[in-house]
DRENTI-5070 format. One record per atom (N, C-alpha, C): x, y, z. Coordinates in steps of 0.2 Angstrom, whole numbers, padded with zeros to 4 digits, always signed. Layout:
// residues N
XYZ ...
***
This chain:
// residues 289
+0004-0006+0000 +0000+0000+0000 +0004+0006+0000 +0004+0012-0006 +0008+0016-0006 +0005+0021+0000 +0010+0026+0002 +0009+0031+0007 +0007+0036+0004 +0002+0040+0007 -0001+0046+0008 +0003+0050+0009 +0004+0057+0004 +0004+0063+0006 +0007+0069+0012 +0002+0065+0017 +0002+0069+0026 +0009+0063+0028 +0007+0057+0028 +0012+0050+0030 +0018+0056+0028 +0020+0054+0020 +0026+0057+0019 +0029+0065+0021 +0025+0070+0023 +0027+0077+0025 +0029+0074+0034 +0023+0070+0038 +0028+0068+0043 +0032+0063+0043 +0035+0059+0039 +0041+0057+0040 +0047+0062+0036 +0045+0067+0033 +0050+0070+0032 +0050+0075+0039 +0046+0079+0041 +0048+0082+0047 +0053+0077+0053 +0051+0071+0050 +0054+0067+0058 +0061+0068+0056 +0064+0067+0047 +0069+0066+0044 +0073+0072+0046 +0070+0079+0046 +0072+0084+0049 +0074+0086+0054 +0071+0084+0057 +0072+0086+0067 +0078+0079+0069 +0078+0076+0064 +0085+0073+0066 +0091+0076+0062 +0088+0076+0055 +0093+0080+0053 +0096+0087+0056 +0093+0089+0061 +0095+0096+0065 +0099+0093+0070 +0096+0088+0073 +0100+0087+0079 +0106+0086+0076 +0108+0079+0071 +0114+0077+0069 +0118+0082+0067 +0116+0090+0064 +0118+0094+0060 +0123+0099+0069 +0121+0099+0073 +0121+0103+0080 +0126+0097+0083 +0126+0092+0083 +0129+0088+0089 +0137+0088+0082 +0135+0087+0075 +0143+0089+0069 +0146+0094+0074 +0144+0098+0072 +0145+0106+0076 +0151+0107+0081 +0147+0103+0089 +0148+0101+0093 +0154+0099+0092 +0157+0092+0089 +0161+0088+0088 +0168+0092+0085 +0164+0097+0079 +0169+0100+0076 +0172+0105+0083 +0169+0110+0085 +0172+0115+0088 +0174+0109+0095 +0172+0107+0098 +0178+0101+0103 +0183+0097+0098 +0182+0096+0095 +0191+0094+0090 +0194+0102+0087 +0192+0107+0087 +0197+0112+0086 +0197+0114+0093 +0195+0113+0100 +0198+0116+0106 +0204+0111+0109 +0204+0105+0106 +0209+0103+0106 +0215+0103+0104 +0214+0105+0096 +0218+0107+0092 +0223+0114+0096 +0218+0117+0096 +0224+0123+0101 +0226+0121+0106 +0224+0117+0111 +0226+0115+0117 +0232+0111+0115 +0234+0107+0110 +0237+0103+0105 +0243+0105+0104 +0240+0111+0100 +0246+0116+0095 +0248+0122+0101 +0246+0122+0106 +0249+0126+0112 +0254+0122+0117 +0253+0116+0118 +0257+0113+0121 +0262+0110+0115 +0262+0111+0110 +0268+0109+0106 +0274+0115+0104 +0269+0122+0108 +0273+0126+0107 +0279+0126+0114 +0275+0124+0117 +0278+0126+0126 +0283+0118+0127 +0285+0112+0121 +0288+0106+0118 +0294+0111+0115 +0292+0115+0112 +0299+0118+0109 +0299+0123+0110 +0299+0127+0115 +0300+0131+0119 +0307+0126+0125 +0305+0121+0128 +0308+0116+0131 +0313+0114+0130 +0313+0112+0123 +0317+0108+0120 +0322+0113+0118 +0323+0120+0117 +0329+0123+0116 +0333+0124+0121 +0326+0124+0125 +0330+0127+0134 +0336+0121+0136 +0333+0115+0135 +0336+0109+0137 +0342+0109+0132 +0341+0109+0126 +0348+0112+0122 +0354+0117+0126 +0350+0123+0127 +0352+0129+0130 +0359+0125+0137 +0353+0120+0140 +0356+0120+0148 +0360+0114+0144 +0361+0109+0142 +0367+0105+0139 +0373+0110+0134 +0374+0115+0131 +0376+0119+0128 +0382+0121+0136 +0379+0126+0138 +0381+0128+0145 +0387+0123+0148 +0382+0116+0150 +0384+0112+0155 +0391+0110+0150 +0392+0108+0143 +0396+0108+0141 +0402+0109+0142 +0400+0118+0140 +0403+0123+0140 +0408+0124+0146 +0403+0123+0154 +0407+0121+0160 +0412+0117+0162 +0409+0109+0159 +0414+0105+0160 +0421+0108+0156 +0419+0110+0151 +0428+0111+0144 +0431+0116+0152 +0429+0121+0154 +0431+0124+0158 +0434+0121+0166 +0430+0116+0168 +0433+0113+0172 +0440+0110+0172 +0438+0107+0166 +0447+0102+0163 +0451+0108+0163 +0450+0114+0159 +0455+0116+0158 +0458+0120+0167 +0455+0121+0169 +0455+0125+0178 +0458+0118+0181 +0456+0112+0181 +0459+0108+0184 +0467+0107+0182 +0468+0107+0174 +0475+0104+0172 +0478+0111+0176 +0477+0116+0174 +0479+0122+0179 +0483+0120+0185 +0477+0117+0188 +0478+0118+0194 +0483+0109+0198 +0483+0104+0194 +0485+0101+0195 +0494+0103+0192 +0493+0107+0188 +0501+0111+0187 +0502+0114+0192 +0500+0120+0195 +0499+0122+0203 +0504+0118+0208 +0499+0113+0207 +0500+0109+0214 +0506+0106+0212 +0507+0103+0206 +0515+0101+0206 +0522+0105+0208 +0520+0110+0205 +0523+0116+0207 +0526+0116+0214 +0518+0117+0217 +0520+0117+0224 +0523+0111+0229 +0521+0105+0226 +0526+0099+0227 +0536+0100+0228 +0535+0102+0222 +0543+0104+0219 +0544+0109+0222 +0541+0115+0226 +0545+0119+0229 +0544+0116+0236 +0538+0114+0239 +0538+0110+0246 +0544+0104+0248 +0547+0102+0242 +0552+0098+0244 +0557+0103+0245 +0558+0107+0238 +0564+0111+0239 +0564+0115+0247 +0561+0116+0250 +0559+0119+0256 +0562+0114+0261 +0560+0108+0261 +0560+0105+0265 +0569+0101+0265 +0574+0103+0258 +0579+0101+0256 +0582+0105+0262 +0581+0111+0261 +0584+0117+0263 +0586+0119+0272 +0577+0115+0271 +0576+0115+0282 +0582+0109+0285 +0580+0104+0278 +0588+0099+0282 +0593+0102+0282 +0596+0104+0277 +0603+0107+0277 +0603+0111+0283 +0600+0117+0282 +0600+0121+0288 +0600+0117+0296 +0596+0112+0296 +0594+0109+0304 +0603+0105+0306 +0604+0100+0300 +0610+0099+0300 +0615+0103+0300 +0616+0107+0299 +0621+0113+0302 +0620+0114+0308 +0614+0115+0311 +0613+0117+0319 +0612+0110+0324 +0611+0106+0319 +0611+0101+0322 +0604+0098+0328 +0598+0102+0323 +0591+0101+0326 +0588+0099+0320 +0586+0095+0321 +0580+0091+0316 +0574+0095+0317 +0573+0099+0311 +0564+0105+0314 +0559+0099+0311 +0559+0095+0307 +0555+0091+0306 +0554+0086+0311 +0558+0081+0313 +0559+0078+0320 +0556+0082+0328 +0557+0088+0326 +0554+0091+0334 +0547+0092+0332 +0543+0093+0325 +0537+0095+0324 +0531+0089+0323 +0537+0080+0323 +0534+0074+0324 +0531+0074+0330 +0537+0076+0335 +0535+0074+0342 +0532+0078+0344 +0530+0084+0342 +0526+0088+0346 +0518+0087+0344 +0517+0083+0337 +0509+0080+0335 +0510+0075+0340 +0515+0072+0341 +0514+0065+0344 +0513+0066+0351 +0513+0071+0354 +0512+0073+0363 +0507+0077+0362 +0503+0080+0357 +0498+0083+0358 +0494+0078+0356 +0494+0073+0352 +0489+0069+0352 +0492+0065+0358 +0494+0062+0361 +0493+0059+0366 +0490+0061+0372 +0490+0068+0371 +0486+0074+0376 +0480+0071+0377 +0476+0072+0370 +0469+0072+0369 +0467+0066+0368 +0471+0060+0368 +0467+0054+0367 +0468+0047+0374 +0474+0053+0377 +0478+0046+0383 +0476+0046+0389 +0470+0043+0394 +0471+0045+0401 +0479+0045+0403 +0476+0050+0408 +0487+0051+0411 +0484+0054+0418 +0489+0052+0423 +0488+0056+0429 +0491+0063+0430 +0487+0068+0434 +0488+0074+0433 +0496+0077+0432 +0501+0072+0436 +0506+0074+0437 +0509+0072+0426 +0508+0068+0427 +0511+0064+0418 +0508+0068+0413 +0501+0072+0414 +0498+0078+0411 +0504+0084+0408 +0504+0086+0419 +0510+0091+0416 +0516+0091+0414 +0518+0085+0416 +0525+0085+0411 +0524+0083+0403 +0519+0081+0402 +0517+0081+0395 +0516+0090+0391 +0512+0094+0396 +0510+0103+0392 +0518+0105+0394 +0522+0103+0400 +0528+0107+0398 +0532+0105+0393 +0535+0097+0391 +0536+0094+0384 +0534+0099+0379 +0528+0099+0377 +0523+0102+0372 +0527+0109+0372 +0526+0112+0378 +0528+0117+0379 +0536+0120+0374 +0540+0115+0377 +0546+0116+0377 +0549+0115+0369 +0544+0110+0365 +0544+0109+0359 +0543+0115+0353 +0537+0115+0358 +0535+0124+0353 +0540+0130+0353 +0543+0131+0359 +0547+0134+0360 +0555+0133+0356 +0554+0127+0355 +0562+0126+0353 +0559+0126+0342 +0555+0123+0341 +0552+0123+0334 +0553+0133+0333 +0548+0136+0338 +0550+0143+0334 +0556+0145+0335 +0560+0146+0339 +0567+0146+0338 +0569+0145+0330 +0570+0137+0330 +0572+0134+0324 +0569+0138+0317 +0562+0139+0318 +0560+0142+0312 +0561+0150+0311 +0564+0153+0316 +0565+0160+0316 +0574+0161+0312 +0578+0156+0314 +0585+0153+0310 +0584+0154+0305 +0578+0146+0304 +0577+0147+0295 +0575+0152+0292 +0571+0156+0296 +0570+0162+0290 +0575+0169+0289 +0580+0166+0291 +0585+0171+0290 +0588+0168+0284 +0588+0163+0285 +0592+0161+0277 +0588+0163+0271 +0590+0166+0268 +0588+0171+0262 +0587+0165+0257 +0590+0161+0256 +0587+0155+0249 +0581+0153+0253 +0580+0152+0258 +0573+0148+0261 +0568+0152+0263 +0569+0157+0262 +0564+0163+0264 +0559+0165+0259 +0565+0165+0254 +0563+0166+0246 +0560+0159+0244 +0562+0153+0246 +0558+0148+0240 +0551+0148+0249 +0551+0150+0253 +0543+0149+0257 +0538+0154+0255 +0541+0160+0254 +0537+0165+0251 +0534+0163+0244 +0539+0159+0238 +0536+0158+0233 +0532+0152+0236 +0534+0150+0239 +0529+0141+0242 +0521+0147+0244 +0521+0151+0247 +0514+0154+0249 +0510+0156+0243 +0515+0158+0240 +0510+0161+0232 +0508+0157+0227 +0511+0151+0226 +0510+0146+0221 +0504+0142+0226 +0504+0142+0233 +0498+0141+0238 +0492+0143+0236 +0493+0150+0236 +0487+0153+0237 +0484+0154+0229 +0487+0152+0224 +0483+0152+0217 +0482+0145+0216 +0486+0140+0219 +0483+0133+0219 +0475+0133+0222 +0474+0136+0229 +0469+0136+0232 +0463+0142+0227 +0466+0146+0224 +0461+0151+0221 +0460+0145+0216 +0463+0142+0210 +0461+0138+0205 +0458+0134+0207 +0458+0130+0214 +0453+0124+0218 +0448+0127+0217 +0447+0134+0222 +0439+0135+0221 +0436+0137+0215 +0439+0138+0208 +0437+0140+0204 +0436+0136+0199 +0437+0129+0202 +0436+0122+0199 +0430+0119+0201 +0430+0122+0209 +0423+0119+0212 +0416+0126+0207 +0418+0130+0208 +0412+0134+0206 +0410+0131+0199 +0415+0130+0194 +0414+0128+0188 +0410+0121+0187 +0413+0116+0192 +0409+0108+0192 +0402+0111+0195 +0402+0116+0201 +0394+0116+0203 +0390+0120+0199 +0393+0123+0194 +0387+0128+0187 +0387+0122+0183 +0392+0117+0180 +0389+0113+0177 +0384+0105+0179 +0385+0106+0186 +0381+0101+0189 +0371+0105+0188 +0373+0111+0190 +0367+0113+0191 +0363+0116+0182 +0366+0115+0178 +0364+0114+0171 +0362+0109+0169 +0365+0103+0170 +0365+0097+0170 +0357+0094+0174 +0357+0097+0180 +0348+0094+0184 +0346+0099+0181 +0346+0104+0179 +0341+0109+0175 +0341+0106+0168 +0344+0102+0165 +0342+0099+0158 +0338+0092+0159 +0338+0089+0166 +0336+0081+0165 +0330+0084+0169 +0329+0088+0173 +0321+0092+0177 +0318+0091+0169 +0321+0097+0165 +0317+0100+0160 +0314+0092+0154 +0319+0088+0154 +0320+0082+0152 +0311+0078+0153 +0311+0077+0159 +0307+0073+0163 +0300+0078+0160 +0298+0085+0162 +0295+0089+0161 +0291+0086+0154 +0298+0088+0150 +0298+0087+0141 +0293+0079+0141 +0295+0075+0144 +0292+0069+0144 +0283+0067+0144 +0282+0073+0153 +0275+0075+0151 +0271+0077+0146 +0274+0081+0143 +0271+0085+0141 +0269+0081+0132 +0277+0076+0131 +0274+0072+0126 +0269+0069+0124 +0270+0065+0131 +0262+0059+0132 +0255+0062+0132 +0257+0070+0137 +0249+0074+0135 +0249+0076+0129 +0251+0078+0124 +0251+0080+0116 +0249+0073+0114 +0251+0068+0116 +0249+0061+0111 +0245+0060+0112 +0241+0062+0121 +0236+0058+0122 +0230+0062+0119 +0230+0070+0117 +0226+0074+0116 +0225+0074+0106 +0231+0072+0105 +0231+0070+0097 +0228+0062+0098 +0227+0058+0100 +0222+0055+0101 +0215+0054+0102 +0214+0062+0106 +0206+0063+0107 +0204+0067+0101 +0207+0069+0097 +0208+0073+0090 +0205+0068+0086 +0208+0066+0086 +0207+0059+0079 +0200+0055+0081 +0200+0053+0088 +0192+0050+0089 +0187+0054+0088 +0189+0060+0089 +0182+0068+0089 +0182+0068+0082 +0186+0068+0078 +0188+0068+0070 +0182+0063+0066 +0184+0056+0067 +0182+0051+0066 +0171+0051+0068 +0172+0053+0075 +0163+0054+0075 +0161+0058+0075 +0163+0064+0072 +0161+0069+0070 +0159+0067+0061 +0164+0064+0058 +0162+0060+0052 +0158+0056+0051 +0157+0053+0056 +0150+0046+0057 +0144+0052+0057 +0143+0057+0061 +0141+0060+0062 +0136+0065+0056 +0142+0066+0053 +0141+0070+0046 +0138+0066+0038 +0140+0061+0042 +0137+0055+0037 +0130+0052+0035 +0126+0052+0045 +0123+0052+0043 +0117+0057+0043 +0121+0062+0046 +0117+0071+0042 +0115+0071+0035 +0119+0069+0030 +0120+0068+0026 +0113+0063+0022 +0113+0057+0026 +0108+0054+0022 +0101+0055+0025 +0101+0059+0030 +0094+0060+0031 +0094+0068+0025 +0097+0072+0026 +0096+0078+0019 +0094+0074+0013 +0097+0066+0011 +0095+0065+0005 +0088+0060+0006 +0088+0060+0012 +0081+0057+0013 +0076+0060+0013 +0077+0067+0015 +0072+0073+0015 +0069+0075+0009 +0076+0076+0003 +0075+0080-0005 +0072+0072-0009 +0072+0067-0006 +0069+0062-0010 +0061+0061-0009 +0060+0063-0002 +0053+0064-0001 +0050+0071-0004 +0052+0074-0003 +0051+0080-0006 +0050+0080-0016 +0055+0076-0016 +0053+0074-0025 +0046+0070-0023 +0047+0066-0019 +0040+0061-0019 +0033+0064-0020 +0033+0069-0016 +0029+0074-0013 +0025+0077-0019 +0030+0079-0023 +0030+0087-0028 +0027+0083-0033 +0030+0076-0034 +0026+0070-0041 +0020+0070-0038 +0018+0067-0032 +0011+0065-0032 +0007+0072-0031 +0010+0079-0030 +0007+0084-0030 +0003+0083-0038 +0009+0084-0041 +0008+0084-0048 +0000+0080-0052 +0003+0074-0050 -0003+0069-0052 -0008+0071-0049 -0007+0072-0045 -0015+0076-0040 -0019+0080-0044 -0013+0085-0047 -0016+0091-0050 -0020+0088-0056 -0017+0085-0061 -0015+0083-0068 -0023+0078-0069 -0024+0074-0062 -0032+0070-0063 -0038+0073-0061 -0036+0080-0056 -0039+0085-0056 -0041+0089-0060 -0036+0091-0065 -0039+0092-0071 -0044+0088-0076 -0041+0083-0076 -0043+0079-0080 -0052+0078-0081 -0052+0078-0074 -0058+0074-0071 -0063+0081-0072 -0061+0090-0073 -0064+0094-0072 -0063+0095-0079 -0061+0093-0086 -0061+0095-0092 -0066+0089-0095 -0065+0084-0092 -0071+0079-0093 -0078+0081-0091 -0079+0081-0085 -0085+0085-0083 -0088+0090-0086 -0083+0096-0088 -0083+0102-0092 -0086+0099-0098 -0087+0095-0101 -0088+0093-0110 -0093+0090-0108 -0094+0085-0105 -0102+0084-0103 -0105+0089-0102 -0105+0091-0098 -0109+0099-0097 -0110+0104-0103 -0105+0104-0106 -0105+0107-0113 -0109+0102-0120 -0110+0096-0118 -0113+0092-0124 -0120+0091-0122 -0119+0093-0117 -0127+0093-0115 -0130+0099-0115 -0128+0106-0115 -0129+0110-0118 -0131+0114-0126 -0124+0110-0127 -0126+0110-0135 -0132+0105-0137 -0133+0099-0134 -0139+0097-0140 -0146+0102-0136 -0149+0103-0131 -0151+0110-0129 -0152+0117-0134 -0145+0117-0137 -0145+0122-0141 -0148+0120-0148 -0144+0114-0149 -0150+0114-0154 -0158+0111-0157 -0159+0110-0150 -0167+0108-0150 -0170+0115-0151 -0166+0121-0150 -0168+0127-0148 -0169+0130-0142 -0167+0127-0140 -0170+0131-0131 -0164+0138-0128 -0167+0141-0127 -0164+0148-0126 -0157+0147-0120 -0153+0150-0124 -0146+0148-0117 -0144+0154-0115 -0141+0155-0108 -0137+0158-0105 -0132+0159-0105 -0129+0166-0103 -0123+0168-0105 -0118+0163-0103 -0118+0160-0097 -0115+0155-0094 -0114+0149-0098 -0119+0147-0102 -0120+0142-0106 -0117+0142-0111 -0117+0148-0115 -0111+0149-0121 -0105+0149-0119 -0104+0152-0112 -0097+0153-0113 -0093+0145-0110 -0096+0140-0108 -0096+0134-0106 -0095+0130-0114 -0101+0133-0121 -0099+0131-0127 -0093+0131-0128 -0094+0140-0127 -0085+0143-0133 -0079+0138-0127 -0079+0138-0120 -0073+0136-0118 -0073+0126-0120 -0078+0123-0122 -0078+0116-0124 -0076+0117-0132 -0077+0122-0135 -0073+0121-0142 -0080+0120-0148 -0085+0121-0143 -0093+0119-0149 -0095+0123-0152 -0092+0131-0152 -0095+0135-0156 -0087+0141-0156 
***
C-alpha cells in the first residue's frame, strides 16, 4: 500500500528534526576537535619552547665542563709546582737543621705526637703536666728553629714563593669547584626539564588521540546528516510528483466534466432552447461553437 501525502510530509519532518539534531551535535564535535587542536598546538609550542632550553642547559653544561678540565689541568700544574717547591723547602730545612744540628721536622713529629697523646691518653695529673711542659718546650724550641730558617735568604725566598703558588693553587681549587657546581646545576636543570619534556609528550599524544576520535565521529556524524538531507530531498521529490498527479487528474476529471456539461448543452442548443450567457461561454470554452 503506497503512502499518503500527510504520511510522507511527517516522515519528512521526523527526517528533519533529526537532521538538526545530527547537524548541531557535527558542530559540537567539530568545535571540541578544534579546542583541542589549540590545546594541542599550544602545548607543542611550550615542547619547543623546552626543547631549546634543554639544548640551551646542555650547551652551557658543556661549556662548564671544557672549563673545568682546563682549571683543573691548571691547577694540577699548581699543585705540582707546589710539590717541587715544598720539597725544595724541605731540602733546605735539612741542610740548615743539619748545620745546627736540630732536626725542625723531628721536633714537629714529636710535638703532634704529645699533643695527640694529650687528647686521646688517660694520664695522671702529674704525667699531664710533664706532657704541656714537653709540648711546651717543643714549641718553643720549633719557633726558635724556624726564626733561623727564615733568616736564610734561599729559604725565605723559596717559602714566600711556596705561599704564592699556595694561594693560586687554592684560588684555581675553588674555581674548579664553582665551575663543576654551574655545570652540575645545568645538568639537573636539563634532566628536570627532560622529565618535564616527557609529560608534556604523552599529553600532546594523548590529546592527538582525542583529535582523531572527535575527528572520526564527528564523520559518522556528518554521514549520517547527510543521508537523512538526502532522505528529506527524496521525499520531497515524492511529494512534488504525487502533488503533480494530483493536479493533472484534477484536471482531467474537471475537463471531462466540463464537456459533458457542454454536450449537453449544445444538444439543448439545438433543440432550440434559449441559453445563457454562462451556457455559451461553457460552449466557446468546450470548443462547440
Amino acid at each position: 500500500m503506497s503512502e499518503s501525502i500527510d504520511d510522507m510530509k511527517t516522515k519528512k519532518d521526523e527526517f528533519q528534526k533529526r537532521a538538526n539534531e545530527l547537524k548541531e551535535k557535527r558542530n559540537k564535535l567539530h568545535q571540541k576537535s578544534k579546542q583541542f587542536a589549540d590545546e594541542r598546538d599550544q602545548l607543542n609550542s611550550t615542547i619547543r619552547e623546552m626543547r631549546n632550553k634543554i639544548t640551551d642547559h646542555k650547551k652551557k653544561r658543556d661549556e662548564f665542563n671544557e672549563r673545568v678540565k682546563n682549571a683543573k689541568e691548571q691547577r694540577n700544574q699548581l699543585n705540582k709546582s707546589y710539590s717541587t717547591i715544598k720539597r725544595r723547602i724541605e731540602e733546605l730545612e735539612r741542610k740548615r737543621s743539619s748545620a745546627s744540628g736540630t732536626n725542625l721536622n723531628e721536633l714537629r713529629k714529636q710535638l703532634r705526637n704529645l699533643e695527640n697523646e694529650q687528647m686521646t691518653q688517660p694520664m695522671t695529673p702529674q704525667k699531664e703536666k710533664k706532657v704541656i711542659e714537653l709540648i711546651s718546650e717543643l714549641h718553643a724550641k720549633i719557633k726558635q728553629q724556624e726564626q733561623l730558617l727564615n733568616q736564610d735568604p734561599h729559604l725565605k725566598k723559596a717559602v714566600e714563593e711556596e705561599k704564592i703558588i699556595k694561594q693560586k693553587a687554592e684560588k684555581q681549587h675553588d674555581l674548579v669547584e664553582k665551575m663543576a657546581t654551574r655545570a652540575q646545576e645545568e645538568h639537573e636543570g636539563m634532566i628536570k626539564l627532560i622529565r618535564q619534556l616527557d609529560n608534556y609528550v604523552q599529553k600532546v599524544n594523548q590529546v592527538q588521540e582525542t583529535i582523531v576520535m572527535t575527528k572520526i565521529e564527528a564523520d559518522k556524524v556528518h554521514k549520517e546528516f547527510i543521508e537523512c538531507v538526502d532522505a528529506i530531498h527524496e521525499l520531497e521529490r515524492q511529494i512534488s510528483s504525487m502533488h503533480e498527479k494530483a493536479y493533472k487528474k484534477k484536471k482531467t476529471v474537471e475537463a471531462s466534466t466540463a464537456h459533458k456539461e457542454a454536450n449537453e448543452i449544445f444538444e439543448r442548443f439545438k433543440r432550440g432552447e434559449k441559453l445563457s450567457t454562462d451556457d455559451l461561454m461553457a460552449l466557446q470554452k468546450a470548443g462547440l461553437i
